[in-house]
C-alpha positions as CSV (number, residue, x, y, z in Angstrom):
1,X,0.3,23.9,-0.1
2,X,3.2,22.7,-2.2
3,X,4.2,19.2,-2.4
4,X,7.4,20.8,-2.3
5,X,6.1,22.3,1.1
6,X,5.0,19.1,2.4
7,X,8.2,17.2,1.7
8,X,10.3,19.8,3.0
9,X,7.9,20.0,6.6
10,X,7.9,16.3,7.2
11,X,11.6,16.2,6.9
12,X,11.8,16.4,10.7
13,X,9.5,13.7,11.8
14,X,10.4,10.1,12.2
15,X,10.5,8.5,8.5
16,X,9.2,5.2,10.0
17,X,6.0,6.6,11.3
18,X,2.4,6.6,10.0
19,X,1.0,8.9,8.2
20,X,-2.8,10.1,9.1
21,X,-5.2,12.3,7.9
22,X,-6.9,14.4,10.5
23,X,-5.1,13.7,13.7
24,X,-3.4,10.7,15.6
25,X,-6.5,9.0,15.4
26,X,-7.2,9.5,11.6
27,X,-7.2,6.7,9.0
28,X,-3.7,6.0,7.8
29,X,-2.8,7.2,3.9
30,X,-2.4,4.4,1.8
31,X,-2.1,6.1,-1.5
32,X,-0.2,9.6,-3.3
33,X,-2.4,10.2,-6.1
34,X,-2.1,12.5,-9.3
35,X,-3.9,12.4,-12.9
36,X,-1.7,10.0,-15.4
37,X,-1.6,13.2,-17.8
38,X,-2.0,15.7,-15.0
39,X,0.2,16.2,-12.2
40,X,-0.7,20.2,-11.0
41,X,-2.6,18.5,-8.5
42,X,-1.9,15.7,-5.7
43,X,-3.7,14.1,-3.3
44,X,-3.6,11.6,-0.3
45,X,-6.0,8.5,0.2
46,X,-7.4,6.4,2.7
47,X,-9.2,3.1,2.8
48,X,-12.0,4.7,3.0
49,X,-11.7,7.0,0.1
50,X,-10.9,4.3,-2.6
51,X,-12.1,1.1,-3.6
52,X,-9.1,-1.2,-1.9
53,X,-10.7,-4.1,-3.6
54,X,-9.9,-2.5,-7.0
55,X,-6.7,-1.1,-6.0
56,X,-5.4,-5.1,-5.0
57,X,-7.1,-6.8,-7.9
58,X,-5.7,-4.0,-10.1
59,X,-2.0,-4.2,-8.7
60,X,-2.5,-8.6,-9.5
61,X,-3.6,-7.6,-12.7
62,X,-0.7,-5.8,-12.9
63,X,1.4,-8.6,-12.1
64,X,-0.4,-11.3,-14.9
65,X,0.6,-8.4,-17.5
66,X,4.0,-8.3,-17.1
67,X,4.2,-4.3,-15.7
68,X,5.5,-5.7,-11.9
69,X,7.0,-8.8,-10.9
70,X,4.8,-10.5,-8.2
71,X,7.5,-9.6,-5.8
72,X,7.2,-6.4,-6.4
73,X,3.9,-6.5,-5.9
74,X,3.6,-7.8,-2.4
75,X,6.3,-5.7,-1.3
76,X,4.2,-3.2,-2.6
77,X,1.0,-4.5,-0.6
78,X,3.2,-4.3,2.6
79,X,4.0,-1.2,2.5
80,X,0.9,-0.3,2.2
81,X,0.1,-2.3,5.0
82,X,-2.5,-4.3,3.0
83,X,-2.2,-7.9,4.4
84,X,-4.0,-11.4,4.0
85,X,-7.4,-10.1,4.9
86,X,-7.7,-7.3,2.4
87,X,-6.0,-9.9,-0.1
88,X,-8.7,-12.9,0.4
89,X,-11.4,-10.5,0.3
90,X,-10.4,-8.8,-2.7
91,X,-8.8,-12.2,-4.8
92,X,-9.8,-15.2,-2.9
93,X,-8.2,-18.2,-1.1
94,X,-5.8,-19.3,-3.3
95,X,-4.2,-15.8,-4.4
96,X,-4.2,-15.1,-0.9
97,X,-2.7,-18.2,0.6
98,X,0.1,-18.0,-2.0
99,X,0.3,-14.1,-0.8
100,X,0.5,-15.2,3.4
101,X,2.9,-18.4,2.2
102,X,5.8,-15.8,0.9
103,X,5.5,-13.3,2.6
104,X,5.1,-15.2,6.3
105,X,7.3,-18.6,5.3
106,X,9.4,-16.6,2.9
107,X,10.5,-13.9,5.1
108,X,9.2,-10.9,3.1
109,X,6.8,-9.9,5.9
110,X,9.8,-10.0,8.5
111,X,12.6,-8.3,6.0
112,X,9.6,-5.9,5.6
113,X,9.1,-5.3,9.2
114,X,5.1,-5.9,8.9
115,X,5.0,-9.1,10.5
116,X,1.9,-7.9,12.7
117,X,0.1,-8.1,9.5
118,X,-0.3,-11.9,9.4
């Protein structure tokens, strides 16, 4: 199937609900993927098919070299409804309390709409 295809079929659901692989019950997708150089191919991911430890310490990394802002990358995070306990067990306490302290105190999680994450 063509992304194209895919797009074009989930037109008609509800934009605000979850994605799953393999039935209501499946895990939910976290991540689109395609090769940087690449991009005849495309995939979905789950928790369980990636390393989310990497993923999180790779998007704060990202954040420490200047490519995202650290707004960015919690919004990010949220969407991908990664929250404080994927955080502290991927960076720590003190990355993570500054992660929870913005996003709950700050609002982001509420604007966000992922308040059940905290």
């Amino acid at each position: 199937m063509k992304v194209k295809d895919v797009i074009k079929r989930l037109e008609k659901y509800n934009p605000e609900a979850v994605l799953r692989l393999g039935g209501s019950k499946g895990e939910e997708v976290l991540f689109t993927c395609a090769l940087a150089q690449d991009d005849k191919n495309v995939w979905l991911e789950s928790a369980s098919m990636c390393d989310l430890n990497e993923e999180i310490a790779t998007r704060f990394q990202q954040v420490e070299n200047g490519e995202i802002t650290e707004e960015e990358n919690y919004r990010n995070l949220l969407e991908l409804c990664i929250g404080p306990e994927e955080v502290r067990k991927a960076m720590g306490d003190e990355v993570c309390n500054k992660f929870v302290k913005r996003c709950v105190e700050g609002g982001l999680a509420k604007e966000m709409g992922r308040e059940n994450l905290f």
